[in-house]
C-alpha positions as CSV (number, residue, x, y, z in Angstrom):
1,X,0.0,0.0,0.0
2,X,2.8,2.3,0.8
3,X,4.6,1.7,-2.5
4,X,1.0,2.3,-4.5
5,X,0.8,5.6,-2.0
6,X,4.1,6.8,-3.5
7,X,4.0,6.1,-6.7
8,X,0.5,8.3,-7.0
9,X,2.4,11.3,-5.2
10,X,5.9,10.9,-7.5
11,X,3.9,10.9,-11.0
12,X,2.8,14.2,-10.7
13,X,5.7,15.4,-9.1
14,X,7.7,14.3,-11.6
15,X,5.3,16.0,-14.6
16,X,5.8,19.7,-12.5
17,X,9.5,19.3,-12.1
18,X,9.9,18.2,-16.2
19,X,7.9,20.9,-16.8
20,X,9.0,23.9,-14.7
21,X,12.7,22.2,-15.7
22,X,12.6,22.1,-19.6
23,X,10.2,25.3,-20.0
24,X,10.9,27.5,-17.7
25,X,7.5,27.9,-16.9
26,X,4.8,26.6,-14.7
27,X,1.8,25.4,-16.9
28,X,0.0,27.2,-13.3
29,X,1.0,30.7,-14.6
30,X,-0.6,30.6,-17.8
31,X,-4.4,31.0,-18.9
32,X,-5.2,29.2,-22.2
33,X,-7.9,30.9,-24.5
34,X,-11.1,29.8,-25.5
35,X,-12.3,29.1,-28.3
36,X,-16.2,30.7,-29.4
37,X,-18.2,27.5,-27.7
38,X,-15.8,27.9,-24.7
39,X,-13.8,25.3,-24.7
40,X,-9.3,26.2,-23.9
41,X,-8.0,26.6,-27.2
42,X,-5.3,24.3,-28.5
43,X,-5.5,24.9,-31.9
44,X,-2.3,25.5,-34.0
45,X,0.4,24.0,-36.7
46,X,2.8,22.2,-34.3
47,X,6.7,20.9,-34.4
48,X,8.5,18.2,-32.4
49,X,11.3,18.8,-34.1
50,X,12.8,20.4,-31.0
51,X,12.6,16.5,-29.2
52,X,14.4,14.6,-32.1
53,X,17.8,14.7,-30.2
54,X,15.9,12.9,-27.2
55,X,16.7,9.8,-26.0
56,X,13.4,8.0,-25.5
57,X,14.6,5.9,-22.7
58,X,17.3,7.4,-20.4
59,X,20.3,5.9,-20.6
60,X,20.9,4.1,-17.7
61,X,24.1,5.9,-16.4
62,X,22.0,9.4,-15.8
63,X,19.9,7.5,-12.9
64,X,16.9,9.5,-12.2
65,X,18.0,12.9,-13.8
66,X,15.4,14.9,-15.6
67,X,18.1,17.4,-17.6
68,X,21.6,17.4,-18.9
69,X,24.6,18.9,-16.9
70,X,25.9,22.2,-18.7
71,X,29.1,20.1,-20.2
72,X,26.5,17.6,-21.6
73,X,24.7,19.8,-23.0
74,X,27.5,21.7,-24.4
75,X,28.7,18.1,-26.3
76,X,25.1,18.0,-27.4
77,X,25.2,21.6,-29.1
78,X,29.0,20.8,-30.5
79,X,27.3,17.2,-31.7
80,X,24.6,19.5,-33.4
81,X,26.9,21.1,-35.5
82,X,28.9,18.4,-36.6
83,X,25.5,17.2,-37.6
84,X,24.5,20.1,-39.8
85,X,27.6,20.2,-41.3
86,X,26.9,16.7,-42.5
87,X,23.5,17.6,-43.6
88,X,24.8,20.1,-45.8
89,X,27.0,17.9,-48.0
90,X,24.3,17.5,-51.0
91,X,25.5,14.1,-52.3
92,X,27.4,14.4,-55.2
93,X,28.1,11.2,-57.3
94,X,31.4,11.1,-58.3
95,X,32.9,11.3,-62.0
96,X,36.2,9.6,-63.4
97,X,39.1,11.5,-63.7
98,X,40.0,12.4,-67.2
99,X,42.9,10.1,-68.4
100,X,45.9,10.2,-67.3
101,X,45.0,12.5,-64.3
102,X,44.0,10.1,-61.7
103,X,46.5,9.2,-59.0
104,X,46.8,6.1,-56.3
105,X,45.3,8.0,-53.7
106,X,42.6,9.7,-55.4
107,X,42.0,7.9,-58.8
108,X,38.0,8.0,-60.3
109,X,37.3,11.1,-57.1
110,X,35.5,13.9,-58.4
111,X,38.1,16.6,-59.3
112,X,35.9,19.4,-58.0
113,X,35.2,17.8,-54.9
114,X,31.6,17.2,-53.1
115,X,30.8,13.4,-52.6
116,X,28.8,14.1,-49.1
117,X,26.7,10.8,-48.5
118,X,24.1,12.6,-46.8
119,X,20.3,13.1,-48.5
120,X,19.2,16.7,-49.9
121,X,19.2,19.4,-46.2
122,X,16.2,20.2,-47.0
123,X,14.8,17.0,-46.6
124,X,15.8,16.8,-42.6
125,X,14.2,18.3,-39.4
126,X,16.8,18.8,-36.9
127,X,15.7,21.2,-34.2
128,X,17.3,22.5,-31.4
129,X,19.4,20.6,-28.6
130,X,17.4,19.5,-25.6
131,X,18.5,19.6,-22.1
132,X,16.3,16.8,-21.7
133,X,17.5,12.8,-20.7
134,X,14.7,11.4,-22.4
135,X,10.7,11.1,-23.5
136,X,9.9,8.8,-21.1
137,X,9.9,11.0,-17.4
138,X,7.8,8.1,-15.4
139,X,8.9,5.6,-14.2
140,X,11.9,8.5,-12.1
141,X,14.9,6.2,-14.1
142,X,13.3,7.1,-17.5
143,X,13.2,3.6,-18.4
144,X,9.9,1.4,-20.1
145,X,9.1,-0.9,-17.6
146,X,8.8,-4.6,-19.0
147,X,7.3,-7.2,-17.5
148,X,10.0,-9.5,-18.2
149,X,12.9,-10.0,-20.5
150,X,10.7,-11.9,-23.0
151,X,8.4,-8.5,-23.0
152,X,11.5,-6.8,-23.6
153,X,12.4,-8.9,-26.7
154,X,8.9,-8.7,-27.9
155,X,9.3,-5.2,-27.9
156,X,12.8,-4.6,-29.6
157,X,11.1,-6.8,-32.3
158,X,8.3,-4.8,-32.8
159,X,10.4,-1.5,-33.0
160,X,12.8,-2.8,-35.3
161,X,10.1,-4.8,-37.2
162,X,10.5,-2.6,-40.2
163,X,12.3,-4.2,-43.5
164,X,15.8,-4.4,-41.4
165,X,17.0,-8.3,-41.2
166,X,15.9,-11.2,-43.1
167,X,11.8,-12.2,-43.9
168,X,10.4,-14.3,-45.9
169,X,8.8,-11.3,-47.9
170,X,5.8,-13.6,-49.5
171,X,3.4,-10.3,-50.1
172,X,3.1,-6.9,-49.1
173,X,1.3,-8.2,-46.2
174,X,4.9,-9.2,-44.9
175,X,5.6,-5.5,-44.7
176,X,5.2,-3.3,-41.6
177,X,1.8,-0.9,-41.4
178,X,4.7,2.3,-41.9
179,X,6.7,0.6,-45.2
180,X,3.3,-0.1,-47.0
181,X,2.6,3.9,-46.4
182,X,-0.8,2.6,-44.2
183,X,0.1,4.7,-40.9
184,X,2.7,4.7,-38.5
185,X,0.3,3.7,-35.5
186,X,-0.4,5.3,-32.4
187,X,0.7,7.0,-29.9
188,X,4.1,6.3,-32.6
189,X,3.2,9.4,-34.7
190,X,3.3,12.0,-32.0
191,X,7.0,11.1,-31.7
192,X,9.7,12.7,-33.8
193,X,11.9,11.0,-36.4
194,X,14.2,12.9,-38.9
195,X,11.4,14.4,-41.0
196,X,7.8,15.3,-41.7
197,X,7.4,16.0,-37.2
198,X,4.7,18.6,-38.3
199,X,0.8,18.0,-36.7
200,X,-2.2,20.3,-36.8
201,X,-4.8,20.6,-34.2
202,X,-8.2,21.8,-35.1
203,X,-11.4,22.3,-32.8
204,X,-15.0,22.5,-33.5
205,X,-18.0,22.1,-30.9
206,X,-18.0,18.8,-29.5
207,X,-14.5,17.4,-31.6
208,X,-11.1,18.0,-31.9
209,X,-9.1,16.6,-35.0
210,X,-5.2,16.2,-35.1
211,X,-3.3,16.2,-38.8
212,X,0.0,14.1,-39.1
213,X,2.2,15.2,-41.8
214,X,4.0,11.8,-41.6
215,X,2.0,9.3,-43.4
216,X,-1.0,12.0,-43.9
217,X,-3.1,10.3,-40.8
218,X,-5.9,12.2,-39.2
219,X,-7.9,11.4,-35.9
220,X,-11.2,12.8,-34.8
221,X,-11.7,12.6,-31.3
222,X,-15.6,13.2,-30.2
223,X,-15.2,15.7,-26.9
224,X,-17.4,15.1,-23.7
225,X,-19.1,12.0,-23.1
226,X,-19.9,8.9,-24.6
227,X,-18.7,4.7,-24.1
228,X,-16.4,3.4,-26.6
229,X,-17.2,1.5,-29.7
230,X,-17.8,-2.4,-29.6
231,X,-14.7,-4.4,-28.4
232,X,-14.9,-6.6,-30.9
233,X,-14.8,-3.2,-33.4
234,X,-11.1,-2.4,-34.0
235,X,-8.8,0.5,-35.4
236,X,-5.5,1.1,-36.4
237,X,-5.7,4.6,-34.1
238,X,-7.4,2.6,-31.5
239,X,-10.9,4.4,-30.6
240,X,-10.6,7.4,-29.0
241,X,-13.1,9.8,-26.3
242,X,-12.1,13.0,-24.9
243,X,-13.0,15.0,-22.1
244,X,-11.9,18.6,-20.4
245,X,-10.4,18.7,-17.3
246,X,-9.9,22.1,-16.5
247,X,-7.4,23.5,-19.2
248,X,-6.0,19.8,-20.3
249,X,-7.6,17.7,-23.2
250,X,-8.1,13.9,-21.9
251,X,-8.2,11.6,-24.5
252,X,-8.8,7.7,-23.5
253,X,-8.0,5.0,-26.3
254,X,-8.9,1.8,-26.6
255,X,-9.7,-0.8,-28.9
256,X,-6.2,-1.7,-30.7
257,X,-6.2,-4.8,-33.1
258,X,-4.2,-7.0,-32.2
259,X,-0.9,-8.3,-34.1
260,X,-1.5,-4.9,-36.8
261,X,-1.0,-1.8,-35.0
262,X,2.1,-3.0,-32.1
263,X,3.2,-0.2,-29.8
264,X,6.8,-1.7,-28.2
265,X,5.5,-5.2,-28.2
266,X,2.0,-4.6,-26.2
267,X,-1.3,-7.0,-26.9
268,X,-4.9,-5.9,-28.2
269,X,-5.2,-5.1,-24.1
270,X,-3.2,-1.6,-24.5
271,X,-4.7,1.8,-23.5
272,X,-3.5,5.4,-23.7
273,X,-4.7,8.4,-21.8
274,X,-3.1,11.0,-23.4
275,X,-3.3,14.6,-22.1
276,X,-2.9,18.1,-24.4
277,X,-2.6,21.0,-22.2
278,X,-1.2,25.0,-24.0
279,X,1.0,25.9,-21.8
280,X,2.3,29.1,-23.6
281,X,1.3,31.4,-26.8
282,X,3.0,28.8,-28.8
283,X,3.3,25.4,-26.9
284,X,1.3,22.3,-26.1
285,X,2.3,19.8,-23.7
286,X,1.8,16.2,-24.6
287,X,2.0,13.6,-22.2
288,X,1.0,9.4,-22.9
289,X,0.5,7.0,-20.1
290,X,0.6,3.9,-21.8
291,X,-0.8,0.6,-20.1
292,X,-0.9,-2.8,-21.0
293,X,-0.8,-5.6,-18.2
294,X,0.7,-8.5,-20.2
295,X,3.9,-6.4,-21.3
296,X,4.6,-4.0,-18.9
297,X,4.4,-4.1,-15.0
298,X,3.5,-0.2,-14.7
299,X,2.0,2.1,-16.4
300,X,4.7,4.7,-18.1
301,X,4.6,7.9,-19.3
302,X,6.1,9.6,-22.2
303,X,6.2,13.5,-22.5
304,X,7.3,16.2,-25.1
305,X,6.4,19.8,-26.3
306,X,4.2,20.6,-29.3
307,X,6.0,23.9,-30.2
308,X,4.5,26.1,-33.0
309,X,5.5,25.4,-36.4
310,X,6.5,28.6,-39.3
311,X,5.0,26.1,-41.7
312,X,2.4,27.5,-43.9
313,X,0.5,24.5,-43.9
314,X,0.9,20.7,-43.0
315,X,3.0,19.3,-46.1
316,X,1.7,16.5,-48.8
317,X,3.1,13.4,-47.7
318,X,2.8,11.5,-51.4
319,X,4.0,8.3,-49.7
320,X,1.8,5.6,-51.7
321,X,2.6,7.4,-55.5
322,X,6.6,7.4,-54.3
323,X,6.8,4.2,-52.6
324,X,9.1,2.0,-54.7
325,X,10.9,0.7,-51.8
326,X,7.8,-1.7,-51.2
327,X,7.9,-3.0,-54.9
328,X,11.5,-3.3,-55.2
329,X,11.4,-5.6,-51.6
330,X,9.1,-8.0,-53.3
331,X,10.4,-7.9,-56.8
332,X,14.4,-8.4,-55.3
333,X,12.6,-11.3,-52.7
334,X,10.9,-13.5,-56.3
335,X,14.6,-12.5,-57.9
336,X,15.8,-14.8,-54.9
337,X,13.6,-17.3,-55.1
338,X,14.8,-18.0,-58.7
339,X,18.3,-17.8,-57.8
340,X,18.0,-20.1,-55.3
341,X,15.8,-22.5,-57.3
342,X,18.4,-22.6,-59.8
343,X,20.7,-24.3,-58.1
């Protein structure tokens, strides 16, 4: 009993010391507007850009620390600008040296020079260094709480179930949800990856509707009242019901198929209450608490800021009319299949 006592009085704690840490302001000191039916406004084009650099478990050595010391952070900003540097070596192919001009060292390199390996800069969203340790704030050590090492296998699996390593890639069913340009999943979208971190938040009277740029999904989450769908009906987004609670957006979620849609290895029994909260002009706290008794022995919580984007707009994400990758898989997996055969 005292353990459950304690861990109901750190959660919070932990949320107003992240916050108050990493924002430099109490969400407390700051009124959001409403919108014309009354409701606190969270509307805007937001970024996560800013939480890219983010572990999203802290590594173990930082213990229960919520921010960086000054010299990490100072490795972090130096790592930031090796990193642009990088970015901004367009890849150039390079072109054989005229005859007779090559040398041992350098023979076939582009005599102009270039030859960075990175793609185009403009397709990357870096963002700023974070004084952050990681996304996840409870449990204190930052870390996902698995119910047991086969839990924790399941889950690296599931994170790395993308085209990496060998399959048996029979049809495009093979691939994952996010190769075949289908959706990303949730709560995956909300988190950054290196491009495309851009969502838009739009309210009307009795909904709110969130736009991801990556893989062009959008949910509509019905506001103030109402069960959930059959449990036998299920989504890739799960099914979602929201509430207000004071300033802050509550949005329970429920309903996951099973074995489609798998956040860090959990079952068709996981559940997200997320929480959206403006806690500036331009900035919307996001926190998850993500539950699911057969692969974790906790609930946990993962956090970031929603900062406002200068985007004009949410960009087209043409994923399907661009996706050779998919294609090429299968076509290079039957090109196998014959070699093999042939032997």
């Amino acid at each position: 009993m005292k353990l459950r006592v304690l861990a109901t009085i750190a959660a919070p704690v932990i949320a107003v010391v992240w916050s108050v840490a990493v924002s430099g302001q109490s969400a407390a000191g700051y009124t959001a507007p409403r919108t014309p039916w009354g409701d606190p406004d969270i509307q805007g084009l937001f970024t996560t850009d800013d939480e890219l650099g983010v572990p999203f478990e802290r590594p173990a050595t930082m213990g229960t620390r919520q921010t960086v010391t000054d010299a990490e952070f100072a490795e972090r900003e130096a790592q930031a600008a090796r990193q642009a540097a990088t970015d901004a070596e367009e890849f150039v192919a390079p072109r054989a040296a005229p005859a007779g001009r090559g040398n041992a060292a350098g023979r076939g390199a582009n005599p102009e020079g270039g030859g960075g390996v990175g793609p185009p800069n403009h397709w990357l969203e870096r963002g700023k260094p974070s004084r952050r340790t990681s996304i996840v704030i409870d449990p204190p050590d930052g870390r996902i709480p698995f119910l047991n090492a086969e839990t924790q296998k399941r889950s690296t699996v599931a994170v790395n179930a993308r085209t990496s390593g060998q399959k048996p890639y029979d049809g495009p069913e093979a691939l994952d949800l996010y190769d075949r340009c289908i959706t990303r999943g949730l709560p995956h979208v909300i988190f950054p990856t290196i491009y495309n971190n851009t969502s838009q938040i739009v309210q009307g009277p009795g909904y709110v509707a969130i736009r991801y740029e990556m893989i062009h999904d959008t949910r509509v989450i019905p506001i103030g009242g109402g069960s959930h769908i059959a449990s036998s009906m299920k989504q890739y987004f799960g099914d979602s019901r929201g509430h207000w609670e004071g300033d802050t957006l509550v949005v329970d979620v429920t309903n996951f198929p099973a074995n489609i849609v798998n956040y860090r290895g959990a079952g068709p029994g996981l559940h997200l209450t997320e929480k959206f909260r403006r806690i500036s002009a331009d900035t919307v706290r996001y926190d998850v608490t993500v539950s699911d008794p057969t692969t974790f022995s906790r609930p946990w919580t993962a956090a970031l800021h929603l900062r406002h984007s200068d985007q004009p707009d949410v960009f087209e994400y043409a994923c399907h009319e661009g996706n050779y990758a998919m294609r090429n898989i299968l076509s290079g997996a039957r090109a196998a299949e014959r070699q093999a055969g042939s032997k």
